[in-house]
N, C-alpha and C positions, 0 to 999 in steps of 0.2 A: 504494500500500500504506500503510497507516495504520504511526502513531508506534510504537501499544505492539507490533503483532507484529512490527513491524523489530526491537525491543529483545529482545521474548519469543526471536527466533528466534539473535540476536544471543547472548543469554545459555544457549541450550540450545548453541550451536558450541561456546561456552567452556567448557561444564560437561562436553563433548566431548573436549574438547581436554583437559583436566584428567584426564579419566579415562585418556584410552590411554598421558597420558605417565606418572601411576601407574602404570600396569597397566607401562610399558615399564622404571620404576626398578624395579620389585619383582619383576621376572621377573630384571631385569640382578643384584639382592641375591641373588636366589635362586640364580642359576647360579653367583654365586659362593662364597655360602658354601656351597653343592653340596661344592665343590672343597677346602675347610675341613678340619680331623679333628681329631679327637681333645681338642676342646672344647667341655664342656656351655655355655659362651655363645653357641657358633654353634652349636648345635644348634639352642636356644633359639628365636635367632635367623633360622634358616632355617628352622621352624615356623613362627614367627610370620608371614614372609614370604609363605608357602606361602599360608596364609587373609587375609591382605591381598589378594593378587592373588587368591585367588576370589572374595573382600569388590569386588574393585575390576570384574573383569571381570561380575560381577552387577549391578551401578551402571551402564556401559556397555552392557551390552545392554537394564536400562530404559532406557535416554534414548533408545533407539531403537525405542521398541514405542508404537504408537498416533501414529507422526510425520505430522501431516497433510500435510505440504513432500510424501513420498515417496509417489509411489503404483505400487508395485512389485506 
């Protein structure tokens, strides 16, 4: 296997890995300021949250559309 796809395919794991553990802090923020009340900063807050983790989960499902590694 050649240099650059070991690197290309090397940095697409990472960009991987980067996204779910996003996706797994801002789901952990969200369930918790869930749990919150009665303050417009965790309101704020757990909005904001809320479209990070769709921002994040739509990141993550690119990196996995058109993968030539998979042929499912």
């Amino acid at each position: 296997m050649s240099e650059p796809a070991t690197q290309r395919r090397r940095a697409l794991r990472d960009k991987r890995n980067l996204a779910k553990w996003g996706m797994v802090g801002a789901l952990g923020v969200l369930a918790l300021t869930g749990y919150m009340r009665r303050r417009p900063q965790i309101r704020l807050l757990h909005a904001a949250t809320g479209v990070a983790l769709i921002g994040l989960s739509y990141w993550h499902h690119t990196l996995y559309v058109n993968d030539p590694v998979r042929k499912d």
